[in-house]
C-alpha positions in Angstrom: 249.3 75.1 230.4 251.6 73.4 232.7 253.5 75.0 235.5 256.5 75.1 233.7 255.3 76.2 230.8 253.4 79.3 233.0 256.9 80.0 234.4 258.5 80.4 231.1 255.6 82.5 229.3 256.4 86.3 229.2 254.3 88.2 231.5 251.1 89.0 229.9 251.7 93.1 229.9 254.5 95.5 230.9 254.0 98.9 230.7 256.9 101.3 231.3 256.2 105.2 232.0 253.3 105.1 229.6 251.1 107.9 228.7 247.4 108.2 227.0 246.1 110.9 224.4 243.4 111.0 222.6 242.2 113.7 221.1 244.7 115.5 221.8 243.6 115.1 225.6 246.3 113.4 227.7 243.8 110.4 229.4 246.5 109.0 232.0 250.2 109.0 232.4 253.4 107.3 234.2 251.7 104.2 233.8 254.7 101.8 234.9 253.8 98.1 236.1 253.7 94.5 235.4 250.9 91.8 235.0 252.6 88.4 235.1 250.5 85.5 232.9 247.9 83.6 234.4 245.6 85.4 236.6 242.3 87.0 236.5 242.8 90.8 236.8 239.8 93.4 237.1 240.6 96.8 235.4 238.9 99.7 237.3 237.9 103.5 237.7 235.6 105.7 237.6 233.9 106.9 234.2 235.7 108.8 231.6 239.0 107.7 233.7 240.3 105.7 230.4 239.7 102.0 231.0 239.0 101.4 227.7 241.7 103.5 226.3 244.0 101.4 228.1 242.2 98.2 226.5 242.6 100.5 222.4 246.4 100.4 223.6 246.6 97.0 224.7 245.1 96.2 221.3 247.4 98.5 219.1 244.3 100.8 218.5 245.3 103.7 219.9 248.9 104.3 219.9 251.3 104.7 222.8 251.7 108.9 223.6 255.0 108.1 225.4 256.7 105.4 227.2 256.7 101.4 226.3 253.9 98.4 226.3 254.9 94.6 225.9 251.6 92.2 225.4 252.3 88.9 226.1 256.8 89.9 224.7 255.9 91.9 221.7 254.7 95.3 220.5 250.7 96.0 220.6 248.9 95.1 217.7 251.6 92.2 217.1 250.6 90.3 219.3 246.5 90.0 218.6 246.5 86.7 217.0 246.9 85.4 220.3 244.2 87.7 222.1 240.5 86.9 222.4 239.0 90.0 222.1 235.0 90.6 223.6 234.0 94.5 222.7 231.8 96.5 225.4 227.9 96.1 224.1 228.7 93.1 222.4 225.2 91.9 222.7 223.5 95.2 221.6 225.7 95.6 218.7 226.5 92.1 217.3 224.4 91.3 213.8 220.8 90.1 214.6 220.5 87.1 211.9 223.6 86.0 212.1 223.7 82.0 213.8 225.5 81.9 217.0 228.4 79.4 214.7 228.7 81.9 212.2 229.5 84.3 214.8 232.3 81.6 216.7 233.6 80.6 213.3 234.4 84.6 212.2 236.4 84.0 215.3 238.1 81.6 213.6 238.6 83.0 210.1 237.9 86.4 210.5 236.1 86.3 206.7 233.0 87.6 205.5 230.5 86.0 205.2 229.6 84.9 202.1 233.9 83.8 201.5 233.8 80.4 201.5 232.5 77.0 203.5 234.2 76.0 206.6 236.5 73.5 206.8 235.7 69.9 208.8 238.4 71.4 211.2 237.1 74.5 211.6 233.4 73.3 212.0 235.7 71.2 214.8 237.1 74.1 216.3 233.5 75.8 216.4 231.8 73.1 218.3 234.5 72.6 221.0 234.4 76.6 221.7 230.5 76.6 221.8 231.0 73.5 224.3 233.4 75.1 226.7 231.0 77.7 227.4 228.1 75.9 227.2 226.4 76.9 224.4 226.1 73.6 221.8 222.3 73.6 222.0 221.9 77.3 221.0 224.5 76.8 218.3 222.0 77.3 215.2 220.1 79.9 216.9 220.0 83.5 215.4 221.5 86.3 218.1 218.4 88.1 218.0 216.4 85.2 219.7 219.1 84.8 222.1 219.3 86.4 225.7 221.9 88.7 226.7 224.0 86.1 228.6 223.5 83.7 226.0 225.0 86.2 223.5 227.4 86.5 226.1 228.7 83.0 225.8 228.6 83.2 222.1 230.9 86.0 222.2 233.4 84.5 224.6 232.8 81.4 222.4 234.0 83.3 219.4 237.2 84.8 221.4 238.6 81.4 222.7 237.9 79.4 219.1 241.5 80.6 218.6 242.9 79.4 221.7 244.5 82.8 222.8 246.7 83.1 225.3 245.2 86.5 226.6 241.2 87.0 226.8 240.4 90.9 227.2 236.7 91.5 228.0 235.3 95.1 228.5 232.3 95.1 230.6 230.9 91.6 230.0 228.6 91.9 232.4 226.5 94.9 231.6 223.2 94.7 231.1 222.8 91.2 232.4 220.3 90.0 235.1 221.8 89.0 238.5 221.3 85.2 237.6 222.9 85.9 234.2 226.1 87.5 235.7 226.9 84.5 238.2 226.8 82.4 235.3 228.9 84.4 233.1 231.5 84.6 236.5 231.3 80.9 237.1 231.8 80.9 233.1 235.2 82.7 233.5 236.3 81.0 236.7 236.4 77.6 234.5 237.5 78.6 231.5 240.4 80.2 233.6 241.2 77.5 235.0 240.8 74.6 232.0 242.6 76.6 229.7 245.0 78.9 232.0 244.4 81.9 230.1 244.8 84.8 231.1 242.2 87.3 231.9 241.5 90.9 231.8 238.3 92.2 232.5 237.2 96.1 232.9 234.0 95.9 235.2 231.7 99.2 236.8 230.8 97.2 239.7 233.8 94.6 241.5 231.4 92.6 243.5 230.2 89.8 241.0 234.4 89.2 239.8 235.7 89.6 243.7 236.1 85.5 244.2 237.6 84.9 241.3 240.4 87.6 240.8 243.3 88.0 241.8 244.7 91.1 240.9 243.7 94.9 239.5 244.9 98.0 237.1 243.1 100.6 238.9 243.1 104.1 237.4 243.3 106.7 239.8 243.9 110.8 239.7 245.5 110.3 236.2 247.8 107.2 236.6 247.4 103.4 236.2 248.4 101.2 239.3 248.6 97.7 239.4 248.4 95.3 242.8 247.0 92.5 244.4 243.2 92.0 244.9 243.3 92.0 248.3 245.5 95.7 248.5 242.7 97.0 246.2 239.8 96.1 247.8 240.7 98.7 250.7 238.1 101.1 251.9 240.1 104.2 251.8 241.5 103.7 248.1 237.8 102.9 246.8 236.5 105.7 248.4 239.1 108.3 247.0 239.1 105.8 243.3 235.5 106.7 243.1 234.7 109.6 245.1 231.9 108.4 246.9 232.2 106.5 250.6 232.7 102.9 250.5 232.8 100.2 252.9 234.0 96.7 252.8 231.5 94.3 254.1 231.2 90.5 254.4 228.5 88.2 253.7 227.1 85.7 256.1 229.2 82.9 254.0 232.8 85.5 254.7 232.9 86.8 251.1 233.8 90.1 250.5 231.7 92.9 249.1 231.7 96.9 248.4 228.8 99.2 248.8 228.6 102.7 249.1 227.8 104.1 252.6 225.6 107.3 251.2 
């Protein structure tokens, strides 16, 4: 996307005094901020705080309570041909004998699986996405002999066949190895900035995403916030966002990191 074409785009989400219920529970409220197109932006909070609530509502899952959401200029739900979409567990609940191209090519089509051949084009399509995350050579594997951050790649495979404009992931990197998650990060840093797509991402632990995002939703005593990176990762809101102490440190290279002081 050129810098032009960035300028012009509608900003990825606006939310305006919005509220979250479900189950008849009121989640968060007064939710009233921006994200602008382009970036990489974390979305954090402590457990049961509504992360992925916000994500259902993003989607058009769960309906808005009260207020106003744009996603990327329209309505939720209108807007999800042009989201890539990877669940939470992806790689615990995806189909075991599926073939990682089946998997990218639902992407695609979104058909069952016994609807049809793929088209040359679509086979195409299929084969560029496995490429861009580097995962031709696992291609006619089955999921269940594939590693977590394999299946990881497959799944991000499957939501950028359709060349969205928005990628949502919830938690990609749970339940990976340390090795597994740099890989993934270095995936996203790439991907982000081949295809300038923009990113959200709901993560339990910053750490692995800090040096490549540049922005946050945090969630925090019933409201969500949006800011910079750098205004989030503050000791004294990370301590009171998850109620435990927390100190910002710096590696011998100068990168950041959080750990908890207890």
């Amino acid at each position: 996307m050129s810098a032009s074409k960035s300028a012009a785009a509608p900003p990825a989400l606006v939310f305006t005094d919005v509220s979250a219920v479900r189950g008849g529970r009121l989640i968060w409220s007064e939710g009233t901020f921006t994200v602008p197109a382009g970036g990489i932006v974390a979305v954090i909070g402590p457990n049961g705080s509504g992360k992925t609530t916000l994500l259902d509502m993003i989607l058009g899952l769960v309906p808005v309570a009260s207020g106003h959401i744009e996603v990327l200029g329209r309505s939720p739900g209108q807007a999800n041909d042009s989201i890539g979409y990877v669940p939470q567990h992806y790689a615990e609940s995806s189909g075991e004998a599926v073939r990682a191209s089946d998997v990218v090519l639902l992407g695609l089509t979104g058909r069952r699986w016994a609807f049809g051949r793929a088209t040359a084009a679509e086979r195409t399509r299929v084969a560029q996405a496995l490429a861009a995350v580097e995962a031709t050579e696992i291609a006619g594997r089955r999921l269940s002999t594939l590693s977590g951050g394999q299946r990881q790649r497959v799944a991000l495979a499957a939501a950028l066949v359709a060349e969205p404009e928005l990628l949502i992931l919830d938690e990609p990197l749970t339940s990976l190895d340390l090795h597994s998650q740099r890989d993934i990060v270095a995936l996203l840093a790439r991907l982000h900035a081949e295809l300038a797509v923009t990113i959200i991402v709901v993560v339990h632990d910053l750490n692995p995403l800090l040096p490549i995002l540049d922005s946050a939703i945090y969630l925090l005593d019933g409201h969500p916030h949006y800011a910079p990176i750098h205004d989030v990762v503050d000791e004294a809101l990370l301590t009171h966002l998850y109620g435990t102490p927390i100190e910002i440190a710096h590696t011998p290279h100068g990168e950041l990191y959080m750990r908890s002081t207890l």
